[in-house]
Structures are given as C-alpha cells and as structure tokens.
PDB file with SEQRES, HELIX, SHEET and CRYST1 records, atoms N, CA, C and O in Angstrom:
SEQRES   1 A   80  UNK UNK UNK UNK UNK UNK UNK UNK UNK UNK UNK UNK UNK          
SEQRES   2 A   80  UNK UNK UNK UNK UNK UNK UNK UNK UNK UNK UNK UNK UNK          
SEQRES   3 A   80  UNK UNK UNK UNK UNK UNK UNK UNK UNK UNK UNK UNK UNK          
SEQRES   4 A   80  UNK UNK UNK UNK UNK UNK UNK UNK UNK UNK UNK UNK UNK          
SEQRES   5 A   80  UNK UNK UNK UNK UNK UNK UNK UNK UNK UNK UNK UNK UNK          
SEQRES   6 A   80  UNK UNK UNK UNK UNK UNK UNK UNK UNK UNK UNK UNK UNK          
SEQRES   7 A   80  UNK UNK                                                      
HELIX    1 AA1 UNK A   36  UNK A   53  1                                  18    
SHEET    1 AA1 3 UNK A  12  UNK A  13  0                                        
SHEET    2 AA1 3 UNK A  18  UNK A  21 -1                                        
SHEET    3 AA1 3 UNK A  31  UNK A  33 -1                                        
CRYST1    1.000    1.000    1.000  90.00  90.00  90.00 P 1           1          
ATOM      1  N   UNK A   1       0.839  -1.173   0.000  1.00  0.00           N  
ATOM      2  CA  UNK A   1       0.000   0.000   0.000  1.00  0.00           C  
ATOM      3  C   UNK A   1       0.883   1.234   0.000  1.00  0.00           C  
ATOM      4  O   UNK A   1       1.649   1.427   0.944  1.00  0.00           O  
ATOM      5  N   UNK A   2       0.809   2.059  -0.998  1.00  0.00           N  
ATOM      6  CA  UNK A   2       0.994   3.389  -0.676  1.00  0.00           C  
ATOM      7  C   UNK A   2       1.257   3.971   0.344  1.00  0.00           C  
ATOM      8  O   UNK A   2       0.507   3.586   1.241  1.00  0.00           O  
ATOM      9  N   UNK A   3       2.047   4.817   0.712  1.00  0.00           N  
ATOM     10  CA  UNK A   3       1.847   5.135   2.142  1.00  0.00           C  
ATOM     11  C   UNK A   3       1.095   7.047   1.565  1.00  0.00           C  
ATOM     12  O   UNK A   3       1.746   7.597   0.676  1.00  0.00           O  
ATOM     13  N   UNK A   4       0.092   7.666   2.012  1.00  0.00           N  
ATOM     14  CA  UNK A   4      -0.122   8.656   2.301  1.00  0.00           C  
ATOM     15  C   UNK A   4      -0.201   9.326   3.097  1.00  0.00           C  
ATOM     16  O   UNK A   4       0.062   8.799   4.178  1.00  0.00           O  
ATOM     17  N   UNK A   5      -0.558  10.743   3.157  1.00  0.00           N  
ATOM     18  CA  UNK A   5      -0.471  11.574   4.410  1.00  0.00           C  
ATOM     19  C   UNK A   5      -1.920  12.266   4.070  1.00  0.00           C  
ATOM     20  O   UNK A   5      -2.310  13.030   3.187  1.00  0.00           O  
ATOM     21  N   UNK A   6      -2.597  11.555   5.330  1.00  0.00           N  
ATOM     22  CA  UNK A   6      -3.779  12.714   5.143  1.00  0.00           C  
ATOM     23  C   UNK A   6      -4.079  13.944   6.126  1.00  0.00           C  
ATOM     24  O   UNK A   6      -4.165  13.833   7.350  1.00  0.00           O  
ATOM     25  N   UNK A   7      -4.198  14.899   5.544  1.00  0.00           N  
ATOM     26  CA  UNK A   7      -4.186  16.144   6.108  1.00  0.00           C  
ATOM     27  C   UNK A   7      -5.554  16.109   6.938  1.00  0.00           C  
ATOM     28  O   UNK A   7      -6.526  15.356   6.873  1.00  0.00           O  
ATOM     29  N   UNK A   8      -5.257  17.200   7.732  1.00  0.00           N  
ATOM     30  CA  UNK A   8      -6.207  17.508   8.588  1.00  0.00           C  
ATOM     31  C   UNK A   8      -6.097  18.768   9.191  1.00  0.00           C  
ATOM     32  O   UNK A   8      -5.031  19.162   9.664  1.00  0.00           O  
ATOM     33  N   UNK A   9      -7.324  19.548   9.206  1.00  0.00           N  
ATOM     34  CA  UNK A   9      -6.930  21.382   9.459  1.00  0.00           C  
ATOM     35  C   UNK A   9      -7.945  21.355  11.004  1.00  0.00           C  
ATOM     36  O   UNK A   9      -9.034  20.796  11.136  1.00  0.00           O  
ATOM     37  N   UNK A  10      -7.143  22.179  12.095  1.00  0.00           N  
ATOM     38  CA  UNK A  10      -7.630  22.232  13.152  1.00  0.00           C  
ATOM     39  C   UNK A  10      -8.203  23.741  13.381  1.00  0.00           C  
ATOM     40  O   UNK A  10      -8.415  24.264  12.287  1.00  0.00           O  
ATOM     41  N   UNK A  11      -8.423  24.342  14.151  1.00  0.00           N  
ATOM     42  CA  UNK A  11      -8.644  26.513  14.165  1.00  0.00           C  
ATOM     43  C   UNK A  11      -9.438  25.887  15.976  1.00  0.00           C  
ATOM     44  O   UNK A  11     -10.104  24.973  16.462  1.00  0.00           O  
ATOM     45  N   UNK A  12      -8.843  26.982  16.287  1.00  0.00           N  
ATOM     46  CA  UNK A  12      -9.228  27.136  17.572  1.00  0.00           C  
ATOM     47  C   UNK A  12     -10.894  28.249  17.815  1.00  0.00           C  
ATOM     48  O   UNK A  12     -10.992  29.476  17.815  1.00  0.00           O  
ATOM     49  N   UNK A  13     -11.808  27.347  17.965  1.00  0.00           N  
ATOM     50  CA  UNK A  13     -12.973  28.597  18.203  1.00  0.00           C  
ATOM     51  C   UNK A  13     -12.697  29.256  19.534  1.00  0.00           C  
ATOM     52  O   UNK A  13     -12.842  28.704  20.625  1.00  0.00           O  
ATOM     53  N   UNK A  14     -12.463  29.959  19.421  1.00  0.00           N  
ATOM     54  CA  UNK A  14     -12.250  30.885  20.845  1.00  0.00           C  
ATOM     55  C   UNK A  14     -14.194  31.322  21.666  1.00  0.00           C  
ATOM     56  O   UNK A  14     -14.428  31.431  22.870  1.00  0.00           O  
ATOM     57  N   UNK A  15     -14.889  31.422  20.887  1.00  0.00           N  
ATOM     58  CA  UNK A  15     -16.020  31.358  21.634  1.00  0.00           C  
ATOM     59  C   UNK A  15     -16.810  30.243  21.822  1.00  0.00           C  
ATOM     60  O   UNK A  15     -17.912  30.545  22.281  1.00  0.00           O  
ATOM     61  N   UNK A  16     -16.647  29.075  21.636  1.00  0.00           N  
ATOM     62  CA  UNK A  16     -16.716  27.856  21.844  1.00  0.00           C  
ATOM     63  C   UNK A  16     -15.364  26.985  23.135  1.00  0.00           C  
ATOM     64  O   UNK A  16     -15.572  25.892  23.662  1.00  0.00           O  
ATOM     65  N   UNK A  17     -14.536  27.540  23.283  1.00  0.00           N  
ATOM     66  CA  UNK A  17     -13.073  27.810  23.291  1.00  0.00           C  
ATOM     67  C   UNK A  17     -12.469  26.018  23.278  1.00  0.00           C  
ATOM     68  O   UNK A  17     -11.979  25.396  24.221  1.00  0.00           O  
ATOM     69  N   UNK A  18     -12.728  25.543  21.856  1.00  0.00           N  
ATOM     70  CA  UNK A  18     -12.303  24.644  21.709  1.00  0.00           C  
ATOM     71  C   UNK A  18     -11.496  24.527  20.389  1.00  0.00           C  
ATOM     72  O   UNK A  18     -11.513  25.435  19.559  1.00  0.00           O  
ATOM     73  N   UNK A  19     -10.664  23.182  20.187  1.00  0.00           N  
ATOM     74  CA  UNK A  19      -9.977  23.078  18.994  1.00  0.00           C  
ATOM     75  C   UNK A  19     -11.165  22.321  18.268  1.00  0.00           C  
ATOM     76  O   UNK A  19     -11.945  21.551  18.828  1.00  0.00           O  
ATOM     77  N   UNK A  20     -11.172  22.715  16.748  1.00  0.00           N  
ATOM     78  CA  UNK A  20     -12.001  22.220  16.293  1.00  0.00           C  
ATOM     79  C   UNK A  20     -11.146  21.322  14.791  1.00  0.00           C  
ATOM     80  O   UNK A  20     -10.204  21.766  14.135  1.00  0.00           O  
ATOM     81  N   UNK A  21     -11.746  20.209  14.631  1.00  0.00           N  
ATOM     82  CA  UNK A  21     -10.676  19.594  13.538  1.00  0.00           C  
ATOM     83  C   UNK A  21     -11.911  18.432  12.419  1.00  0.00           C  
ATOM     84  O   UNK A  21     -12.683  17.524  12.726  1.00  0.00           O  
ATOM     85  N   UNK A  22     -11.544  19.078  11.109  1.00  0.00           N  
ATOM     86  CA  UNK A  22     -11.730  19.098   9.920  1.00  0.00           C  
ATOM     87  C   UNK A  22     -11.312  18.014   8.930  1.00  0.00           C  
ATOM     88  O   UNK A  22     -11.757  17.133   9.667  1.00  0.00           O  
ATOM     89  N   UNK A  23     -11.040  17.616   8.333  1.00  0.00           N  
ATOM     90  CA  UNK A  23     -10.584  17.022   7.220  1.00  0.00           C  
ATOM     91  C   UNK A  23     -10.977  16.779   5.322  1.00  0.00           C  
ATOM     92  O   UNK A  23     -12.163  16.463   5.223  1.00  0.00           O  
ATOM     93  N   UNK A  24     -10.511  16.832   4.384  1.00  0.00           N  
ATOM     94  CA  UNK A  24     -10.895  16.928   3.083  1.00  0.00           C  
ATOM     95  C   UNK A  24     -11.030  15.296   2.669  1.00  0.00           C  
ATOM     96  O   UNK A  24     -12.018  14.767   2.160  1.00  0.00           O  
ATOM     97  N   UNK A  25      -9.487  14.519   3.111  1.00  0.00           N  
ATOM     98  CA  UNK A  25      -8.992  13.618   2.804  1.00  0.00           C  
ATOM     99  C   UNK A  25      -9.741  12.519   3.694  1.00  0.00           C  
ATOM    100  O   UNK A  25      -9.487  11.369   3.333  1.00  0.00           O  
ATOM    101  N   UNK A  26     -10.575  12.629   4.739  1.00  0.00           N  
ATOM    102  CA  UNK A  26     -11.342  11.669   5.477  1.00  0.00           C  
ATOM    103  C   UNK A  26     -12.643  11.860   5.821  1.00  0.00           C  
ATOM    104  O   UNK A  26     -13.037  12.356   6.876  1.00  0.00           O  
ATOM    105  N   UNK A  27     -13.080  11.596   5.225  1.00  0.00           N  
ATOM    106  CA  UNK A  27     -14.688  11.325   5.034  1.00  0.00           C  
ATOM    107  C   UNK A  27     -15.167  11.882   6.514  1.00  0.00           C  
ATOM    108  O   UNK A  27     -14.342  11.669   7.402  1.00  0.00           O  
ATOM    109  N   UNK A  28     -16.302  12.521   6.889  1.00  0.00           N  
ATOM    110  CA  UNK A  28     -16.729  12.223   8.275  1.00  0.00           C  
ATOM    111  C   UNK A  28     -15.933  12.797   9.457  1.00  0.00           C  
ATOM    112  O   UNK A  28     -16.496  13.062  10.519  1.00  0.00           O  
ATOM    113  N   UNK A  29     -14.711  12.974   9.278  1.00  0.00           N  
ATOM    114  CA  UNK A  29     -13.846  13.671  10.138  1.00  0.00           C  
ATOM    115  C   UNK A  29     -14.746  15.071  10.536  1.00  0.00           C  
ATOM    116  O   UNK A  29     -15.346  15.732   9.688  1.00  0.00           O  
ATOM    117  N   UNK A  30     -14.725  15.300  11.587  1.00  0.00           N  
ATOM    118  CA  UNK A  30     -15.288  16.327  12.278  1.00  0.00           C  
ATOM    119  C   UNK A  30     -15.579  16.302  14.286  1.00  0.00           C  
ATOM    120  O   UNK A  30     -16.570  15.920  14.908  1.00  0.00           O  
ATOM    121  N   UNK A  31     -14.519  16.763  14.695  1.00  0.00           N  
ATOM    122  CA  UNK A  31     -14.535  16.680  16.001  1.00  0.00           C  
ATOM    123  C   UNK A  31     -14.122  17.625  16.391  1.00  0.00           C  
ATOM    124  O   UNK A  31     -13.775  18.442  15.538  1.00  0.00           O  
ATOM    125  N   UNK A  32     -13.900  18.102  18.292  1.00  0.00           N  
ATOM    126  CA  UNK A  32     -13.425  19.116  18.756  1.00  0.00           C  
ATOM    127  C   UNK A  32     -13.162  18.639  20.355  1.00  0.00           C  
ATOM    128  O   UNK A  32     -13.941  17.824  20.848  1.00  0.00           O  
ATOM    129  N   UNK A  33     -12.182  19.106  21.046  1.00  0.00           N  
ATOM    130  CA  UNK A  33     -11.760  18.882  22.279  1.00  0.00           C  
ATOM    131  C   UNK A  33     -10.745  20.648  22.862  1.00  0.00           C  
ATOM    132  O   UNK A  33     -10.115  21.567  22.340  1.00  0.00           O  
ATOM    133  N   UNK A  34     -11.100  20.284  23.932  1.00  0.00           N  
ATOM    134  CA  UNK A  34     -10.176  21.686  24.596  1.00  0.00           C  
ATOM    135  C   UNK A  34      -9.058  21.956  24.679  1.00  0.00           C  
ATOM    136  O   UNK A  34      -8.739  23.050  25.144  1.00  0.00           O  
ATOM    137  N   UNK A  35      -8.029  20.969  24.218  1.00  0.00           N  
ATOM    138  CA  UNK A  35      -6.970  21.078  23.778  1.00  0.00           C  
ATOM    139  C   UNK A  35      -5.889  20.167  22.439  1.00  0.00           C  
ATOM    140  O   UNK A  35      -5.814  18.941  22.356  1.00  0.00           O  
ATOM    141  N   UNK A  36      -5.318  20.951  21.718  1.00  0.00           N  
ATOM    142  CA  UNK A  36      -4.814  20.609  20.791  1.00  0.00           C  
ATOM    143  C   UNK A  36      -4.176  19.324  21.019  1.00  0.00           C  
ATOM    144  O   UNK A  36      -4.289  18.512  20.101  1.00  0.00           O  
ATOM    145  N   UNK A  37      -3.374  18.888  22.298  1.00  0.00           N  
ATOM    146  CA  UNK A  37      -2.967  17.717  22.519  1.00  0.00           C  
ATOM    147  C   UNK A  37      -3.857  16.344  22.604  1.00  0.00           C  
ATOM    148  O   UNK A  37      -3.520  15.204  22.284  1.00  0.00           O  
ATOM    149  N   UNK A  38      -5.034  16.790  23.108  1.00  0.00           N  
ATOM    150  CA  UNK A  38      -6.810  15.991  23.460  1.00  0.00           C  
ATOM    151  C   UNK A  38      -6.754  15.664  21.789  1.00  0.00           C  
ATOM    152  O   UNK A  38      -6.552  14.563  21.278  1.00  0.00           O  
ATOM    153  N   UNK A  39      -7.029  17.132  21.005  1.00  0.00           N  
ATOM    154  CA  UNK A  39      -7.628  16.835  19.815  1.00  0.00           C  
ATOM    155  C   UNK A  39      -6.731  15.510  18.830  1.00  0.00           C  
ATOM    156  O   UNK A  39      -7.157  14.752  17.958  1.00  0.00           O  
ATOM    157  N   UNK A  40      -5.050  15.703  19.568  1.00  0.00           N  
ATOM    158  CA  UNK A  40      -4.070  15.284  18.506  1.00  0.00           C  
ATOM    159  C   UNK A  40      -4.742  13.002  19.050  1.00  0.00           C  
ATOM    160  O   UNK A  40      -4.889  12.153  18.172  1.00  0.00           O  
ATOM    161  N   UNK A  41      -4.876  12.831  19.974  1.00  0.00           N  
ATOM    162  CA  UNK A  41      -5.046  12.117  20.822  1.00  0.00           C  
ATOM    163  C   UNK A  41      -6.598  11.173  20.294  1.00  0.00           C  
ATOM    164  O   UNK A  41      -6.768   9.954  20.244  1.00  0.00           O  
ATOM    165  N   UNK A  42      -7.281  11.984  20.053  1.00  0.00           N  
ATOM    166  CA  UNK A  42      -8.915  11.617  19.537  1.00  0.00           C  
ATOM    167  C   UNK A  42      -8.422  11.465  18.204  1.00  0.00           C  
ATOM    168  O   UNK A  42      -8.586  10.319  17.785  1.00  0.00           O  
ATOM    169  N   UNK A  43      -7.844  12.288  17.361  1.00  0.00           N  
ATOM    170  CA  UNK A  43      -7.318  11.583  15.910  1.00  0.00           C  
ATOM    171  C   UNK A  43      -6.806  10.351  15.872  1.00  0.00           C  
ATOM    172  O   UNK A  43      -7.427   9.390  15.417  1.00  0.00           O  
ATOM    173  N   UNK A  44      -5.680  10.295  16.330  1.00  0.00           N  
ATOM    174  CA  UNK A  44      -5.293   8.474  16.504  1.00  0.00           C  
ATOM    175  C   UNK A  44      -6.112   7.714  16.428  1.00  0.00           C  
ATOM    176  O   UNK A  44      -6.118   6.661  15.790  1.00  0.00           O  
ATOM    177  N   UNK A  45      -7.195   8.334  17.315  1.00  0.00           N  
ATOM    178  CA  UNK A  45      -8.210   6.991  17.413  1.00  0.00           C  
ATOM    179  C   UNK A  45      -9.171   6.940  16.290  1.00  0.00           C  
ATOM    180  O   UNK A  45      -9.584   5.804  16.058  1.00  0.00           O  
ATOM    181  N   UNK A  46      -9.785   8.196  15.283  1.00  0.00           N  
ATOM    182  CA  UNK A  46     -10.978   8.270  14.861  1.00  0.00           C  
ATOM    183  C   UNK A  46     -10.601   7.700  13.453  1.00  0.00           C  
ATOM    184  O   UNK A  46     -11.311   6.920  12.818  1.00  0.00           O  
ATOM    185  N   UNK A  47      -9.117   8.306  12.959  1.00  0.00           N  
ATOM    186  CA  UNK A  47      -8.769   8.559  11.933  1.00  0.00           C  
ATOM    187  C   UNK A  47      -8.755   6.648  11.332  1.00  0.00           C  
ATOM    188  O   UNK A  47      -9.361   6.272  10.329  1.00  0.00           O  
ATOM    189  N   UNK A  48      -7.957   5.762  12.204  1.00  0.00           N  
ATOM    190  CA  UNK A  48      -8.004   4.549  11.032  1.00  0.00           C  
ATOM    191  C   UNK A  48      -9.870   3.997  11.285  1.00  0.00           C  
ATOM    192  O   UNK A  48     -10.479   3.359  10.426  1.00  0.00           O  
ATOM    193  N   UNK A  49     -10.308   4.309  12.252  1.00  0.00           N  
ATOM    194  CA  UNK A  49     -11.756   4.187  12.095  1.00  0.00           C  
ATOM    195  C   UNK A  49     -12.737   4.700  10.595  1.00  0.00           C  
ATOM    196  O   UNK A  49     -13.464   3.985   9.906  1.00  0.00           O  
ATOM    197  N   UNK A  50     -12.478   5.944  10.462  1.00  0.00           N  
ATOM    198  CA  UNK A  50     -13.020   6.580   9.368  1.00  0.00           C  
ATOM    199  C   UNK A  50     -12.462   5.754   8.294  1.00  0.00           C  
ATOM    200  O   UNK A  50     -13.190   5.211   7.463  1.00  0.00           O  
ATOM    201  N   UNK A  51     -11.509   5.675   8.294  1.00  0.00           N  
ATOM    202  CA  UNK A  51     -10.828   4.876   7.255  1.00  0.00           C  
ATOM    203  C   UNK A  51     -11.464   3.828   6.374  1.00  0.00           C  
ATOM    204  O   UNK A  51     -11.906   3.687   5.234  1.00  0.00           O  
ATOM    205  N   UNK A  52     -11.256   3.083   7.640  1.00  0.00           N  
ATOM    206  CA  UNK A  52     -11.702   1.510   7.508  1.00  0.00           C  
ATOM    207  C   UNK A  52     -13.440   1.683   7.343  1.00  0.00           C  
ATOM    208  O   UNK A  52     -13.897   0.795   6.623  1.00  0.00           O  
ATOM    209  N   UNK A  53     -14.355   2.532   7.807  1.00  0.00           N  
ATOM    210  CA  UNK A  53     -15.480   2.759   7.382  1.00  0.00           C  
ATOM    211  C   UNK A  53     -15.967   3.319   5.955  1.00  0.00           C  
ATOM    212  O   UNK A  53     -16.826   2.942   5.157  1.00  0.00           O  
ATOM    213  N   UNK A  54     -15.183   4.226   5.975  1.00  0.00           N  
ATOM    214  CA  UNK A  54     -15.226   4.732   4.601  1.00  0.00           C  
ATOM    215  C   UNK A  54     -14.485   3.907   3.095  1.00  0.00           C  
ATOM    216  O   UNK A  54     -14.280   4.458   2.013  1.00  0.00           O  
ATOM    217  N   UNK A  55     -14.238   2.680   3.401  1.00  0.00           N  
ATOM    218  CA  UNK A  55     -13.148   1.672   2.791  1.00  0.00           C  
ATOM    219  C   UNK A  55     -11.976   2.118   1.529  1.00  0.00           C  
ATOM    220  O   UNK A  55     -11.814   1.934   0.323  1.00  0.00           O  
ATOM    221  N   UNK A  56     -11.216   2.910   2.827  1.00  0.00           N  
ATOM    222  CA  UNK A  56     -10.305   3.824   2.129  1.00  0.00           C  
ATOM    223  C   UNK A  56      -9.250   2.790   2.306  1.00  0.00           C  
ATOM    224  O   UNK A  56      -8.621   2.336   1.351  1.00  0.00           O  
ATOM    225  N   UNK A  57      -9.050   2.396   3.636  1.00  0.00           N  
ATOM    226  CA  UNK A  57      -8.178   1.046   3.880  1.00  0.00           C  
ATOM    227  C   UNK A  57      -8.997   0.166   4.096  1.00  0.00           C  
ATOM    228  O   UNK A  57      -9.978   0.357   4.815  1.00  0.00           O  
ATOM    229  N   UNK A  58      -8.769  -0.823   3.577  1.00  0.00           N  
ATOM    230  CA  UNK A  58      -8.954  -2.768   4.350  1.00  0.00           C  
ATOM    231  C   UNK A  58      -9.362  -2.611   5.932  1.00  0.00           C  
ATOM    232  O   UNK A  58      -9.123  -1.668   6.686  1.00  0.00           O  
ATOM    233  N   UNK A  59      -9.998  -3.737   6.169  1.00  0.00           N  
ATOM    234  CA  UNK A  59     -10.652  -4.044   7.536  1.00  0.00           C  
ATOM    235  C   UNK A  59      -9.778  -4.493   7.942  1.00  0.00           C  
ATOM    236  O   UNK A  59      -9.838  -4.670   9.159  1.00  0.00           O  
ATOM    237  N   UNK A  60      -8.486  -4.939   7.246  1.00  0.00           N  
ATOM    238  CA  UNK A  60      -7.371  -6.089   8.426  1.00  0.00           C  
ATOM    239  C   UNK A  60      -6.190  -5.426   7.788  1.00  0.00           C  
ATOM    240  O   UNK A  60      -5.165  -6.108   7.778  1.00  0.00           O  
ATOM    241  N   UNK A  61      -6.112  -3.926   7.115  1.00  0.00           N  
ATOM    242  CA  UNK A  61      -5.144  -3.171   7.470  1.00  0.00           C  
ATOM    243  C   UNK A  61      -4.505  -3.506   8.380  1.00  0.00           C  
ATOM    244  O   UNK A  61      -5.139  -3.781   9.399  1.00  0.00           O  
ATOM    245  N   UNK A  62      -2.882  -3.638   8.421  1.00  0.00           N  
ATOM    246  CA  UNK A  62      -1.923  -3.715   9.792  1.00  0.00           C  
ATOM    247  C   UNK A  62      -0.912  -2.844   9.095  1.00  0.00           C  
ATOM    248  O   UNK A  62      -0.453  -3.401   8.097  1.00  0.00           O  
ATOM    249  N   UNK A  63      -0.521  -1.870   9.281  1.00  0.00           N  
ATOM    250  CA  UNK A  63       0.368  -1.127   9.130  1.00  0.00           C  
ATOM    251  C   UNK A  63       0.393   0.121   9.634  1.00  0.00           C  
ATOM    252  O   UNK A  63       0.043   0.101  10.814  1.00  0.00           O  
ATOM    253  N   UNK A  64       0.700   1.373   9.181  1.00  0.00           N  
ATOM    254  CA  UNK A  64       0.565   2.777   9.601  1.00  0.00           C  
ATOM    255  C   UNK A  64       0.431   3.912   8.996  1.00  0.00           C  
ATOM    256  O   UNK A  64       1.299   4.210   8.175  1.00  0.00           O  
ATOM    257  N   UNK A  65      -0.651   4.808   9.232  1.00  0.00           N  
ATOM    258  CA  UNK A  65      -1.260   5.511   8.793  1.00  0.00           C  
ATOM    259  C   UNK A  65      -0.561   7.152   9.239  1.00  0.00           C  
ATOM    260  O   UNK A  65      -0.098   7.525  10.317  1.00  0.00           O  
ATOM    261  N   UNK A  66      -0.683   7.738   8.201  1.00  0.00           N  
ATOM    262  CA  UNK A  66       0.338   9.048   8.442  1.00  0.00           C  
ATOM    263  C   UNK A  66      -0.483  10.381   8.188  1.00  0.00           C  
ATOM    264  O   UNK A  66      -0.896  10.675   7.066  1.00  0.00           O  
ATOM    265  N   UNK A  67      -0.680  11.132   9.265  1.00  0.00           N  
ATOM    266  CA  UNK A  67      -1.803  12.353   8.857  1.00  0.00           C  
ATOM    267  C   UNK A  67      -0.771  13.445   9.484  1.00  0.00           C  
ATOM    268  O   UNK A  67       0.036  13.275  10.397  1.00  0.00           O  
ATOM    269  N   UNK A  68      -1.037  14.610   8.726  1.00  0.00           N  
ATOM    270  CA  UNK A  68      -0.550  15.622   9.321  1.00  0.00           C  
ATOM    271  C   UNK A  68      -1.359  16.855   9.805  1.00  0.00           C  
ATOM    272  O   UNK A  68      -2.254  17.221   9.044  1.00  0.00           O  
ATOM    273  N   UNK A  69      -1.200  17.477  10.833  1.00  0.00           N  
ATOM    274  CA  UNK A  69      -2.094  18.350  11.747  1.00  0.00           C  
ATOM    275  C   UNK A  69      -1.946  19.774  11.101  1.00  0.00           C  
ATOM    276  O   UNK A  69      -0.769  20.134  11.067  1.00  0.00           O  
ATOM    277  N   UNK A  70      -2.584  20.418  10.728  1.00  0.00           N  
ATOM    278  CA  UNK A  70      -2.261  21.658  10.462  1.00  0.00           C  
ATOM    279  C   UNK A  70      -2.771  22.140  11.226  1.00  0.00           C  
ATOM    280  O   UNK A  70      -3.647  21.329  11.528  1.00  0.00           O  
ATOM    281  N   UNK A  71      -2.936  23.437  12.174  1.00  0.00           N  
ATOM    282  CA  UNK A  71      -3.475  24.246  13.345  1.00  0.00           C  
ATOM    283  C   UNK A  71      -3.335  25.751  12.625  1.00  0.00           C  
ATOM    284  O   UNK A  71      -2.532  26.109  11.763  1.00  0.00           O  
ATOM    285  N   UNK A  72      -4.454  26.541  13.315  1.00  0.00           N  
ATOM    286  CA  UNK A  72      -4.574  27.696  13.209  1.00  0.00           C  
ATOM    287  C   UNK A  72      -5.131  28.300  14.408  1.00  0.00           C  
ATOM    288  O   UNK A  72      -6.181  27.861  14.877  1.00  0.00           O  
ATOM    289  N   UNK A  73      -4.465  29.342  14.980  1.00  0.00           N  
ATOM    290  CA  UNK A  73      -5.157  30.052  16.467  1.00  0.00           C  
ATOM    291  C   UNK A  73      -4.876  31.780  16.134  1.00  0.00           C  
ATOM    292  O   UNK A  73      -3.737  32.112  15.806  1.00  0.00           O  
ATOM    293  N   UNK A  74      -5.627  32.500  16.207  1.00  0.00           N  
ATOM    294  CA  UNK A  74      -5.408  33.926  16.291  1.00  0.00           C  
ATOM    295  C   UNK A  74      -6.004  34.210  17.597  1.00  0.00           C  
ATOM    296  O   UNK A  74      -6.869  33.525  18.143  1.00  0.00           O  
ATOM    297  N   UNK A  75      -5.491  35.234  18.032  1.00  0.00           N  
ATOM    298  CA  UNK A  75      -5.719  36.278  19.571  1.00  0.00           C  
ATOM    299  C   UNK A  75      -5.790  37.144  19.050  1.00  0.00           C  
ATOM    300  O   UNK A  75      -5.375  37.297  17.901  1.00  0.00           O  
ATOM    301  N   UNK A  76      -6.404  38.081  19.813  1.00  0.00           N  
ATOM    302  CA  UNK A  76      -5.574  39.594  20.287  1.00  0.00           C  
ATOM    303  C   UNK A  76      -5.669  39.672  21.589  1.00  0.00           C  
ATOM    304  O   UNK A  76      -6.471  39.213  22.403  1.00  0.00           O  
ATOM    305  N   UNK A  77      -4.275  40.636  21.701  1.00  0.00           N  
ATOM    306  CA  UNK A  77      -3.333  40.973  22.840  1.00  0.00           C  
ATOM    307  C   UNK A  77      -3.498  42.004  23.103  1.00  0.00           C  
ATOM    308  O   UNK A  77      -2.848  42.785  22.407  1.00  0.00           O  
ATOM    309  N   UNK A  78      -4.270  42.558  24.036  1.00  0.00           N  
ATOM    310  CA  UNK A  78      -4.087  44.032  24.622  1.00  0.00           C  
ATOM    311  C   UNK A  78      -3.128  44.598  25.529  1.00  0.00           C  
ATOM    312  O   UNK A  78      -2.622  44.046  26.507  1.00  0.00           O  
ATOM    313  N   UNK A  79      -2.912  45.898  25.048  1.00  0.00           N  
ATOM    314  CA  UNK A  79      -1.235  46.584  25.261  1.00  0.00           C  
ATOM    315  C   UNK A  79      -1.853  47.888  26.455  1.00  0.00           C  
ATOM    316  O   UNK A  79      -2.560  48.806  26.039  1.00  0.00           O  
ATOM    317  N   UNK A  80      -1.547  47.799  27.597  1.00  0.00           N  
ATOM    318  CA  UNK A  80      -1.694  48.564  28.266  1.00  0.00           C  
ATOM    319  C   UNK A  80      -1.149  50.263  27.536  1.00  0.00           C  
ATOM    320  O   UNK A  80      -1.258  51.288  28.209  1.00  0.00           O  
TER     321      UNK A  80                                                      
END                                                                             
C-alpha cells in the first residue's frame, strides 16, 4: 500500500473555546476537544476508524497511517 499523508486542518474557536478539527482527505472527520494535545489524541483513534469505514483502507489493514495536523489560532493581545 501506498503510504499517504492525510491532512487535517484544526482553528481554535475561541467562543466555543475549543480546537475544532476538519478534514478533506477523510470522510466524516469532524470533532473538537479543549486542547490541541486531546484533539491530537482523539485523531489516533478516529482517523483509522473513518478509514476503515469509509473503505479507504482494508478491515485487516496492519500497518501505519500518516496524517498531518495543520493548526490555526489567532488572539488579540491588549497593550496597556
């Protein structure tokens, strides 16, 4: 098998104040947790799930799956 990298775009809702995470390359992907490390953590788990549901990989896939996180967070900083 190929090895690919499927992307995945995260953005922090600040009035929700959670990470929220997206995907093009995985069907169904759509989750959110309060921190980027939580969110990185719930991917592991969702991502060969979607997978294997969406029969992007095999049900008896054994190998490893490679996604990369992209993140986005803006603030503003107030300056005394």
């Amino acid at each position: 098998m190929t090895q690919i990298t499927y992307k995945v775009e995260a953005f922090w809702d600040g009035e929700a104040e959670v990470w929220v995470a997206t995907s093009e390359d995985i069907p169904g992907l759509v989750t959110e947790t309060s921190t980027i490390d939580l969110l990185t953590e719930k991917l592991r788990l969702m991502i060969p799930e979607l997978l294997v549901l969406n029969q992007i990989v095999p049900n008896n896939y054994s190998g490893t799956i490679n996604f990369e996180l992209i993140s986005h967070r803006q603030e503003l900083i107030q300056v005394a």
